[in-house]
N, C-alpha and C positions, 0 to 999 in steps of 0.2 A: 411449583416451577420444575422441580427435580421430576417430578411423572412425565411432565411435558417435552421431556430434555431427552428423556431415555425413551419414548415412542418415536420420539426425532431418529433416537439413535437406530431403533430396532426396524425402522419404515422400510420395504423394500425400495422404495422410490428417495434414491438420493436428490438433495438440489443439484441441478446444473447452472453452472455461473460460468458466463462471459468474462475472462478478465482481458480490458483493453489498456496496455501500459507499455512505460519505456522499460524496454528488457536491458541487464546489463550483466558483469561479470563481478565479482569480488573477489580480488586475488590477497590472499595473508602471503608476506615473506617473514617467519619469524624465528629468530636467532637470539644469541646473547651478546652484548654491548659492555667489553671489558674497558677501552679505550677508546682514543681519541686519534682522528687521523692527524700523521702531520702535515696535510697537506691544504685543511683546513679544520677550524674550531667544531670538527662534526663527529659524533660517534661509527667508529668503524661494527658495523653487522656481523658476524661471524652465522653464516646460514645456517638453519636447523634444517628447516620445513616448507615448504611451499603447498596451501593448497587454494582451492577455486570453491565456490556456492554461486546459487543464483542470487542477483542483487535486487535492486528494484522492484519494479512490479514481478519478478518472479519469486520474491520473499513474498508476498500476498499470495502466487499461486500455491506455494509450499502449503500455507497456514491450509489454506480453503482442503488442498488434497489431504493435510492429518484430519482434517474435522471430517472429512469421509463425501466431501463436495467431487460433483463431475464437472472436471475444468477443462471448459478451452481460452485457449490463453492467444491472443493478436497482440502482436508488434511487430517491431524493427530491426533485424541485423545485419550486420555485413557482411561481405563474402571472407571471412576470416574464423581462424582458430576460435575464437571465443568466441563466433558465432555460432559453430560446428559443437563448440562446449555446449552451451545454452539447449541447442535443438536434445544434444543428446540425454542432458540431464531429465527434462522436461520428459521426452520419450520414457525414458526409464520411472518415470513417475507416474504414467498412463494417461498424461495430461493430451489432449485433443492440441496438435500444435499445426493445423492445414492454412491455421490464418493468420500463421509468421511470415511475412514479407522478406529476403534479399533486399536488402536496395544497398547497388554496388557503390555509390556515391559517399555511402558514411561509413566508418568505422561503427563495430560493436564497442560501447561503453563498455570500459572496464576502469575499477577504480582497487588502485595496489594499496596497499597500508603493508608499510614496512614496521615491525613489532622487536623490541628487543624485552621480550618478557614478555609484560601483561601491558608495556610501555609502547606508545604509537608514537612512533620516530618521525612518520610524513605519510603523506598519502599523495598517489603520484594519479593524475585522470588523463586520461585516454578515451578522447569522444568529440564528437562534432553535433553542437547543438543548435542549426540553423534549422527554420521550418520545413517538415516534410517538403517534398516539391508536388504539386495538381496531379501526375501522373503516378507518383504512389500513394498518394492522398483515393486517387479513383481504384486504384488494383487493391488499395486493404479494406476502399467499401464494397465492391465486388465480391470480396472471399466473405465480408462481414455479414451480408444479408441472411444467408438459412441459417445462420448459429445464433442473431436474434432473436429470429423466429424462435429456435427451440430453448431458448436460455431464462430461467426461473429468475433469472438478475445480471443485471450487465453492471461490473465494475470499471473505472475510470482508475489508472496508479498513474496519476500525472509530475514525474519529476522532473520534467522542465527541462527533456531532453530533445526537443523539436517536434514529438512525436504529436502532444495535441495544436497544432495551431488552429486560430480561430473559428475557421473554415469547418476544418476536420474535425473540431469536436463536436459545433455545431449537428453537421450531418450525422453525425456518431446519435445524438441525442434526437435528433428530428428523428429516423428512423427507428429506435427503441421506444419512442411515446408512440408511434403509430401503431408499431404492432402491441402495445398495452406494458412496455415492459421497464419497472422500474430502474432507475440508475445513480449508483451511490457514486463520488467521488472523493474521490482525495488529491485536493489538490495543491497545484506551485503556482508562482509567480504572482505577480498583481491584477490581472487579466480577469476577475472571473465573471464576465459579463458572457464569456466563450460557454459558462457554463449553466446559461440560461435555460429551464426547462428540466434538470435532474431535482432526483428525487428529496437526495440527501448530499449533503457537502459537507466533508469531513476536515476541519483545518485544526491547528493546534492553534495556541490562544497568540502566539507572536506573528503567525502566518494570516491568523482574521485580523488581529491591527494592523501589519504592514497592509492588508488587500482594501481596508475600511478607512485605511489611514486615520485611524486612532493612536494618538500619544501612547498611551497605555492602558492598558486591560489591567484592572487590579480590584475592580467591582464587580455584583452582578449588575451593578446600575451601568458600567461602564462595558459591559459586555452585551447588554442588551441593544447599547447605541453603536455601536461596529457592528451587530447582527442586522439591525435595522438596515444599514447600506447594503448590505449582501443582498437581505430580502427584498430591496428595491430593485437592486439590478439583475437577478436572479431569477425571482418566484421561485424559489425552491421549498418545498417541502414543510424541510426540518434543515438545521445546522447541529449537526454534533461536533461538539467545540472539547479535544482534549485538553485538560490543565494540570499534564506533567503531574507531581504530589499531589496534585487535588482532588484528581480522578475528571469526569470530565461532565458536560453540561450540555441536553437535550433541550435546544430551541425552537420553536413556531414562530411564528408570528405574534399571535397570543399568549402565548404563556412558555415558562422555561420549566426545566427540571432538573435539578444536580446530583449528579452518584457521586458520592466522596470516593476516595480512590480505595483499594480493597488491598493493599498489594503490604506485608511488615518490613518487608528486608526487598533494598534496592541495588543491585548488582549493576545494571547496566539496560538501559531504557535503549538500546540500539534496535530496531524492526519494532517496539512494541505497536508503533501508529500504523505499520502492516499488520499486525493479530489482530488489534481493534476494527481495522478496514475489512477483512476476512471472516470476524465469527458474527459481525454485524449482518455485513451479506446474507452468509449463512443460512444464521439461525431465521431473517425476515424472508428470506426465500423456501424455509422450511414452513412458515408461516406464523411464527411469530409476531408480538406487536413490537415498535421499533423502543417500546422503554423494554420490551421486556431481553431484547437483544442486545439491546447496551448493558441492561446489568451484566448481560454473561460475556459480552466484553472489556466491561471492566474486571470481573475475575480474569479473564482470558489475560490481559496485559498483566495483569498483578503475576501469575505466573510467568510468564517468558521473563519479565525482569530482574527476579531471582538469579537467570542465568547469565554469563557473560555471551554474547554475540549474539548475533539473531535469531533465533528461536520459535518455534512451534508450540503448539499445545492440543491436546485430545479432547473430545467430548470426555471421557472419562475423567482427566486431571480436573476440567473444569467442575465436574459433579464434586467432586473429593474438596475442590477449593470452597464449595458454597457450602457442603458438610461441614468444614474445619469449621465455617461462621468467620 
């Protein structure tokens, strides 16, 4: 696997990945919290620091740009400061960004987390998540066409911020099977009949019961029957189903497969379902089989979770993690 890892690496020809997702902002306010206001039972913030990363699906484009992927990245922002954030971070990363949309109509998501320490006081969201409207629905399929065409893999980072409605994901997926081109998803909501025809659909084990409306996942017997619903309304592929500490579960139709999780020390599991979405991509756009891309997503998460906030990881860390064993 480690030969196969490091021709990837050394290849002149990187993968190029589509990513289509709700772009957002994440803004830290973090200070220290000596007391108590009088004015209610709430801690007063004494400010440190203020800073901004990209959130959402641009935590996915991060992962794909350290693993050494050519990203173009489509969504949705407003005519606002955190939109102008967004474009310029993405810029400065090399990321292809011609098939980000304005649409004057909504605010850029942003989502604040006021911090006193290592302690999350609240988190304050800023965003309007009604369905795109038919007429930027048609201007981001417009801009979408030659970047299919040229894309080794088209990602879905669906967080259920209006951006895929039924319609529009559909057409997103109808036109990537015509032109021959895979498409992983990670998805939100209950919806996912929107997401009939990908390749791959990536849910965590509470987001495939809520979608399968299964009581509870706590078996592979009882995960095979909430996969079953998917596979009905779907035809998809495969289901790569994460399970948090367990590591995560490679489904067909026919048969499953489990990677126990790889990860000793857990810090903080925030983006890791972006890394797993990213070096999955990746590495089967690299050409890879899709068990042999989950193992190295499952290292891939085992690393970021070590660290506290959202995180990245290298083709390098990764070789070094499956070294340690």
């Amino acid at each position: 696997m480690i030969n196969k890892i490091r021709a990837i690496q050394s290849s002149d020809k990187k993968p190029t990945i589509l990513v289509i997702g709700d772009l957002m902002i994440d803004h830290y306010i973090t200070g220290s919290a000596s007391r108590l206001s009088p004015e209610a039972p709430v801690p007063i913030v004494n400010v440190k620091n203020e800073s901004v990363t990209l959130g959402g699906a641009g935590n996915v484009v991060q992962n794909l740009v350290t693993l050494g992927a050519q990203v173009t990245v489509a969504g949705l922002i407003g005519n606002d400061t955190a939109g102008t954030q967004i474009m310029e971070i993405l810029s400065s990363e090399g990321v292809e960004t011609h098939t980000i949309i304005t649409d004057e109509t909504r605010p850029t998501t942003i989502k604040t987390r006021v911090l006193a320490g290592s302690h999350q006081l609240v988190r304050i969201d800023r965003e309007t998540t009604d369905a795109v409207s038919d007429s930027i629905a048609d201007e981001l399929m417009n801009h979408l066409k030659g970047y299919v065409e040229k894309a080794d893999m088209i990602v879905l980072s669906d967080y259920n911020k209006g951006l895929f409605s039924p319609s529009l994901t559909q057409r997103i997926i109808i036109e990537a099977n015509k032109q021959g081109k895979k498409v992983i998803i990670d998805p939100k909501g209950l919806n996912y009949e929107k997401y009939k025809g990908a390749y791959i659909i990536k849910p965590n084990r509470k987001e495939l019961a809520d979608a399968s409306k299964t009581e509870k996942i706590n078996s592979i017997e009882s995960l095979q029957q909430a996969a079953k619903a998917i596979f009905e309304q779907t035809g998809t592929a495969y289901l790569v189903v994460t399970l948090s500490e367990e590591g995560m579960v490679i489904l067909s139709e026919a048969s499953y497969k489990l990677l126990p999780v790889k990860a000793t020390e857990v810090f903080d599991v925030t983006g890791a379902g972006d890394t797993v979405l990213a070096t999955m991509a990746y590495f089967i756009a690299a050409g890879l089989t899709i068990e042999e891309a989950c193992e190295l997503a499952n290292h891939a998460a085992a690393i970021v979770i070590r660290q506290v906030g959202s995180a990245t990881t290298t083709i390098d860390e990764i070789i070094n993690d499956i070294e340690r064993g």
